[in-house]
C-alpha positions in Angstrom: 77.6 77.5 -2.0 78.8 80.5 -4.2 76.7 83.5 -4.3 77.0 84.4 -8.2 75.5 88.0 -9.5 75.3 87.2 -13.1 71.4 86.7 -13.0 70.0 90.1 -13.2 67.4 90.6 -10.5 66.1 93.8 -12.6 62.8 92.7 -13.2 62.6 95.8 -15.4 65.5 95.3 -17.4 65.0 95.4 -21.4 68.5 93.7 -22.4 68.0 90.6 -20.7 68.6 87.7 -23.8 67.8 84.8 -21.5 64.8 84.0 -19.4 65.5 80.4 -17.7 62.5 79.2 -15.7 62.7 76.4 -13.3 59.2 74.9 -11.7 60.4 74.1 -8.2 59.0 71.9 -5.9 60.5 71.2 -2.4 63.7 71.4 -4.7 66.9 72.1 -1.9 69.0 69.1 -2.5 69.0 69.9 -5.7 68.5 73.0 -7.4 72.1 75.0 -5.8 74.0 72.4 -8.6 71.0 73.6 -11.4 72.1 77.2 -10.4 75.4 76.4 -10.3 74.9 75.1 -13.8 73.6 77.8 -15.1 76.0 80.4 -13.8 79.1 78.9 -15.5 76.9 78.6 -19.2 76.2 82.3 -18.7 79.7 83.3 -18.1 79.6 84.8 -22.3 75.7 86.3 -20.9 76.6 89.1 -17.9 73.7 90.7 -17.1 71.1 89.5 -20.2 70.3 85.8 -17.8 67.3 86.4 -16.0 66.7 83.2 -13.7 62.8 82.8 -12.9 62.1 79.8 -10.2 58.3 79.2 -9.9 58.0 78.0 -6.1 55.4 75.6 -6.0 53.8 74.9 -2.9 57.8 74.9 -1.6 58.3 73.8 2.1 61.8 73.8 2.4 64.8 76.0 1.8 64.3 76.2 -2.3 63.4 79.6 -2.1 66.2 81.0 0.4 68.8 79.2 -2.0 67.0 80.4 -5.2 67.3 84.1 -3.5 71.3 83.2 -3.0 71.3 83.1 -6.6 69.7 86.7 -7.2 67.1 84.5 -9.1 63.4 85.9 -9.3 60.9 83.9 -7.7 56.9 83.7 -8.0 55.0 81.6 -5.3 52.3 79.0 -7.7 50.3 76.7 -6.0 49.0 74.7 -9.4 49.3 70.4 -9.3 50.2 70.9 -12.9 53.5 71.4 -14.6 52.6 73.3 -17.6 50.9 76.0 -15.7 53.6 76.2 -13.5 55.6 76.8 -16.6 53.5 79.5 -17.8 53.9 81.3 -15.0 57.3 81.6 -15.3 57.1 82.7 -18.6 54.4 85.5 -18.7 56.9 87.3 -16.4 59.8 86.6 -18.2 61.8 89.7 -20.1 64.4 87.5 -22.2 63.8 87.4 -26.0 64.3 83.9 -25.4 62.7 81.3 -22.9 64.4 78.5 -21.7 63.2 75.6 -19.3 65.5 73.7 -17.0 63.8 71.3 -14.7 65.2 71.7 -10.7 67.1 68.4 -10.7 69.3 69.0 -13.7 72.1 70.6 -14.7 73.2 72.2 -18.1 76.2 71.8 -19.8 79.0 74.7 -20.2 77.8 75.0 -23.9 74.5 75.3 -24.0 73.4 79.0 -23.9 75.9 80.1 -26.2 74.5 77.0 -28.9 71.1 78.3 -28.4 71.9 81.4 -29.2 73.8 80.2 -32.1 71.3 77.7 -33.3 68.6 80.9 -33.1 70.3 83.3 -35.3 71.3 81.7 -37.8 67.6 81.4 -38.9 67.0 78.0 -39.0 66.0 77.0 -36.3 62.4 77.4 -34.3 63.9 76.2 -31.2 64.5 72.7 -29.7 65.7 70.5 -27.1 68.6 69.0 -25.5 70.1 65.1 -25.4 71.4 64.2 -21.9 72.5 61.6 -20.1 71.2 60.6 -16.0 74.0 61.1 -13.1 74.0 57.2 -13.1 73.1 54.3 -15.4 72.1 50.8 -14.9 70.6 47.8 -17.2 66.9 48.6 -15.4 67.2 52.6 -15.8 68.1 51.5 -19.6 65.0 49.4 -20.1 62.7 51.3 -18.0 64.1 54.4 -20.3 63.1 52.2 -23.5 59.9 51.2 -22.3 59.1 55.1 -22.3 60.8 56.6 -25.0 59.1 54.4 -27.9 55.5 54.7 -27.2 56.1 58.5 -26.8 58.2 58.0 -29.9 55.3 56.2 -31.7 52.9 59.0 -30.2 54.9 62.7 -30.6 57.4 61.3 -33.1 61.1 62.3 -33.0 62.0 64.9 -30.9 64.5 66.1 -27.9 63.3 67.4 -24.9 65.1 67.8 -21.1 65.6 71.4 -21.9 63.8 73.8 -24.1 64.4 76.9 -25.8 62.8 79.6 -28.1 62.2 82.8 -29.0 59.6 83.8 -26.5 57.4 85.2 -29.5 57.2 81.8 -31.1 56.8 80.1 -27.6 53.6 82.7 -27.2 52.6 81.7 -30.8 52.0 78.3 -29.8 50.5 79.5 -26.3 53.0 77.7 -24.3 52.9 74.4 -22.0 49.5 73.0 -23.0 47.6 73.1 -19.6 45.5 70.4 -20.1 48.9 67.8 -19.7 49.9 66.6 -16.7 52.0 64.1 -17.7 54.5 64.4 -20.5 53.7 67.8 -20.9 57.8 68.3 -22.5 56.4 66.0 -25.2 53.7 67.9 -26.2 55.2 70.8 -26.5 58.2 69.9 -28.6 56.0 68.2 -31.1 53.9 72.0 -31.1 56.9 73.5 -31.7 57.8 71.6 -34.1 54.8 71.9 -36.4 54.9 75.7 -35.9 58.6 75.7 -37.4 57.7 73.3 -40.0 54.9 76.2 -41.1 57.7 79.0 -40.6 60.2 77.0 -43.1 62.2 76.0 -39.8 63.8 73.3 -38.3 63.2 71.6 -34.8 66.8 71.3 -33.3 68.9 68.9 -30.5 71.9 70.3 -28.9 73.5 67.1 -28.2 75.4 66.5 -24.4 73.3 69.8 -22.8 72.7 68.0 -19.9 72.5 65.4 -16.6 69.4 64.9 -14.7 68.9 63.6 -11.6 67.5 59.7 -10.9 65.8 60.7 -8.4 62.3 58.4 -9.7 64.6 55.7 -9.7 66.1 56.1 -6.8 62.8 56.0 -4.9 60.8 53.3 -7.0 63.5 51.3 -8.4 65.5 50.8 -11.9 62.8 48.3 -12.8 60.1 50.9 -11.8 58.6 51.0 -15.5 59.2 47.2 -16.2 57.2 46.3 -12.9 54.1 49.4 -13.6 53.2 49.3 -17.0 50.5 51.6 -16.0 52.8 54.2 -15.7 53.5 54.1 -19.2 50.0 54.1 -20.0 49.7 57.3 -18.1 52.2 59.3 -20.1 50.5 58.3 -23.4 47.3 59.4 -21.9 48.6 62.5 -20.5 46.0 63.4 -18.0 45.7 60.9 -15.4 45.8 63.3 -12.2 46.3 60.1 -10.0 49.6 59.1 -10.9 50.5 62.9 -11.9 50.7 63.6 -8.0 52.2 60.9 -7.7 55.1 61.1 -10.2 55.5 65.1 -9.5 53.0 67.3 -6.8 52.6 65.3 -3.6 56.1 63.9 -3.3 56.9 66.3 0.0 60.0 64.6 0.7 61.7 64.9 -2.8 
């Protein structure tokens, strides 16, 4: 594992350009390739990346690898994505916020496309298209099964990886707390609206990144054919029950 010092560790720093924040939980086997990721998209960015990972309840090595990194890292203990989110972001300097979840890995271009995407004006931030480190029919349908009721729900939007000016990310006051499920969703479709009022577009920066199948790995490529309950809990957003299960009691992720 390289030790990179492109991510300033100057918490008091005033040229940073990029905050990334990564909610972490029990994330060693995975977050040194998110890093890693990172490092080579802010080759252009020397010294404005800013790398916040919010440790969440973390029992293994995430933090001693995030530290590797020069990343800065907050201890959170909330069962609840967008908070852990939030945290990340009220201690953020960058002028603009980006979120990268701990089992993916961005593509060489992305940084520099958000930067150009946010300059020229048009844009009030977005998402990313990706693709999943491996694909089968199940992941495919299970995908489906998802992606058009949230579709239906949030309408057409790109999520995987965010980014915004920090003001406008304040403006719509962030991850909405009250989500514990499909959180990403929610958000984009807020930002959205607050762009459409500004007389800007939502945008997609298409190939930014691979995730992880990490769900599927453990519950199977049919997992969303076989629980359609798990569906029903994304729509509904708040179901604690199968939250902790999908994200904050899976110790052995």
């Amino acid at each position: 594992m390289k030790n990179t010092e492109i991510f300033s560790e100057n918490k008091h720093r005033e040229d940073i350009k990029f905050s990334i924040i990564i909610p972490a939980h029990n994330e060693e086997k995975y977050i040194g390739k998110c890093l890693e990721s990172i490092s080579k998209a802010s080759k252009s960015f020397e010294n404005q990346v800013e790398v916040i990972v919010v440790l969440n309840r973390c029992t293994d090595r995430t933090e001693e690898i995030a530290k590797l990194y020069n990343c800065i890292t907050i201890q959170n203990s909330d069962k609840n994505l967008s908070k852990i989110r939030n945290a990340g972001a009220d201690i953020a300097k960058g002028e603009i916020i980006v979120t990268i979840d701990a089992d993916s890995q961005m593509n060489e271009h992305v940084l520099s496309k958000v930067e150009e995407h946010l300059t020229s004006g048009k844009y009030i931030g977005g998402g990313v298209t990706g693709t999943f480190e491996r694909m089968s029919f199940g992941i495919f349908v299970s995908t489906l099964l998802l992606i058009g009721p949230l579709l239906l729900k949030y309408g057409a939007i790109s999520v995987g990886i965010f980014w915004c000016y920090k003001k406008d990310f304040k403006s719509i006051n962030g991850f909405n707390e009250n989500m514990l499920m499909a959180e990403d969703a929610d958000f984009a479709k807020r930002l959205k609206d607050w762009g459409k009022k500004n007389g800007k577009k939502y945008g997609t920066i298409k190939n930014g990144m691979v995730t992880s199948c990490r769900k599927f790995d453990k519950h199977g490529d049919w997992v969303l054919v076989k629980r359609p309950k798990l569906i029903l809990a994304y729509l509904k957003g708040t179901d604690q029950k199968h939250a902790d299960e999908a994200y904050y009691e899976n110790q052995n992720r």
